[in-house]
Phi, psi and omega in degrees: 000304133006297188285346167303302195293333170283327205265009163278301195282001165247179200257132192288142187257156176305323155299333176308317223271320190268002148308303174275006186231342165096012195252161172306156157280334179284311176329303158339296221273343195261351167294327190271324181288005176065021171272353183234086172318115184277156169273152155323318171264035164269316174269328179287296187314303169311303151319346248205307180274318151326321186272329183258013154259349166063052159325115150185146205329325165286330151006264179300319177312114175263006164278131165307148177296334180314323155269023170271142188326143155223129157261137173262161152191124157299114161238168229247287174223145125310306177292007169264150183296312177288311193256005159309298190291301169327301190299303196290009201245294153359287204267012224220312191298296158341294186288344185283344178261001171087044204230145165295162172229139175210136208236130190231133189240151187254005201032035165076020180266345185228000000 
Protein backbone atom coordinates (compact mmCIF):
# COMPACT_ATOMS: atom_id res chain seq x y z
CA UNK A 1 0.00 0.00 0.00
CA UNK A 2 2.89 2.42 0.89
CA UNK A 3 4.86 1.42 -2.06
CA UNK A 4 1.42 2.69 -4.20
CA UNK A 5 0.83 5.64 -2.63
CA UNK A 6 4.81 6.48 -3.75
CA UNK A 7 4.87 5.40 -6.79
CA UNK A 8 1.46 7.82 -7.31
CA UNK A 9 3.25 10.69 -6.11
CA UNK A 10 6.84 10.39 -8.52
CA UNK A 11 6.96 10.24 -11.97
CA UNK A 12 7.38 7.11 -13.71
CA UNK A 13 11.32 5.61 -14.04
CA UNK A 14 13.21 3.86 -16.48
CA UNK A 15 13.11 1.12 -13.58
CA UNK A 16 9.48 1.29 -13.77
CA UNK A 17 9.30 0.89 -16.92
CA UNK A 18 11.94 -2.49 -17.20
CA UNK A 19 10.24 -3.90 -14.20
CA UNK A 20 7.28 -3.99 -15.74
CA UNK A 21 8.35 -5.06 -19.05
CA UNK A 22 10.58 -8.03 -17.28
CA UNK A 23 14.22 -6.47 -19.11
CA UNK A 24 17.35 -4.96 -17.43
CA UNK A 25 16.97 -0.89 -17.13
CA UNK A 26 20.00 -0.71 -19.68
CA UNK A 27 18.06 -2.69 -22.02
CA UNK A 28 15.21 0.35 -21.65
CA UNK A 29 17.65 2.91 -21.57
CA UNK A 30 19.95 1.80 -24.89
CA UNK A 31 16.50 0.87 -26.75
CA UNK A 32 14.78 4.17 -26.40
CA UNK A 33 18.27 5.89 -27.05
CA UNK A 34 18.24 3.68 -30.50
CA UNK A 35 21.04 1.85 -29.13
CA UNK A 36 19.79 -1.16 -29.03
CA UNK A 37 17.47 -3.77 -31.32
CA UNK A 38 15.04 -5.26 -29.85
CA UNK A 39 12.97 -8.75 -30.99
CA UNK A 40 9.84 -8.05 -31.69
CA UNK A 41 7.74 -9.29 -28.58
CA UNK A 42 10.62 -8.15 -26.79
CA UNK A 43 9.94 -4.36 -27.97
CA UNK A 44 5.91 -4.82 -27.86
CA UNK A 45 6.69 -5.52 -23.84
CA UNK A 46 8.68 -2.87 -23.59
CA UNK A 47 6.45 -0.54 -25.34
CA UNK A 48 3.61 -1.70 -23.71
CA UNK A 49 5.04 -0.97 -20.33
CA UNK A 50 5.89 2.71 -21.17
CA UNK A 51 2.48 3.33 -21.83
CA UNK A 52 0.97 1.84 -18.71
CA UNK A 53 3.40 3.12 -16.50
CA UNK A 54 3.06 6.26 -18.25
CA UNK A 55 6.76 7.00 -19.41
CA UNK A 56 7.95 9.62 -21.14
CA UNK A 57 11.49 10.80 -21.94
CA UNK A 58 11.62 13.70 -19.42
CA UNK A 59 10.14 11.76 -16.86
CA UNK A 60 12.64 9.78 -15.53
CA UNK A 61 15.28 12.59 -15.99
CA UNK A 62 16.34 13.82 -12.58
CA UNK A 63 18.41 16.91 -14.46
CA UNK A 64 16.99 20.17 -15.31
CA UNK A 65 16.37 21.15 -18.20
CA UNK A 66 18.84 23.81 -17.72
CA UNK A 67 21.21 20.85 -17.86
CA UNK A 68 20.69 19.53 -20.75
CA UNK A 69 23.35 18.84 -23.62
CA UNK A 70 22.77 22.04 -26.29
CA UNK A 71 24.18 21.55 -29.93
CA UNK A 72 24.46 25.25 -31.73
CA UNK A 73 24.36 25.08 -35.20
CA UNK A 74 24.71 28.20 -37.73
CA UNK A 75 23.30 28.59 -40.94
CA UNK A 76 23.77 30.76 -43.76
CA UNK A 77 19.18 31.49 -43.84
CA UNK A 78 16.86 28.97 -42.53
CA UNK A 79 14.15 29.93 -44.65
CA UNK A 80 16.35 28.22 -47.87
CA UNK A 81 15.20 24.91 -48.30
CA UNK A 82 18.79 23.10 -47.92
CA UNK A 83 20.24 24.06 -45.09
CA UNK A 84 15.95 24.64 -43.64
CA UNK A 85 16.10 20.74 -43.95
CA UNK A 86 20.18 19.99 -42.34
CA UNK A 87 18.48 22.16 -39.56
CA UNK A 88 15.35 20.13 -39.22
CA UNK A 89 17.33 16.59 -39.61
CA UNK A 90 19.68 18.16 -36.44
CA UNK A 91 17.23 18.71 -34.10
CA UNK A 92 15.18 15.44 -35.12
CA UNK A 93 18.69 13.90 -34.46
CA UNK A 94 19.49 15.62 -31.13
CA UNK A 95 16.32 15.10 -29.47
CA UNK A 96 16.38 11.48 -30.03
CA UNK A 97 19.68 11.66 -27.97
CA UNK A 98 17.81 13.71 -25.49
CA UNK A 99 19.90 17.11 -26.74
CA UNK A 100 18.70 20.63 -27.17
CA UNK A 101 19.26 22.64 -30.36
CA UNK A 102 20.18 26.27 -30.64
CA UNK A 103 19.54 27.46 -34.21
CA UNK A 104 21.29 30.70 -35.40
CA UNK A 105 20.89 32.21 -39.38
CA UNK A 106 24.03 34.50 -40.55
CA UNK A 107 21.53 36.37 -43.26
CA UNK A 108 24.30 35.63 -45.82
CA UNK A 109 26.64 37.78 -43.64
CA UNK A 110 29.27 35.46 -43.59
Amino acid sequence: MANEALRSTRRPSLHDVAERAGVAVSTVSRFLNGQLELRPETESRVMQAIEEVGYSRTSGSSRSSSSKGVIGLVVPRIGNAYFGGIAENVVRSADSFGLAVLIASTFNQV
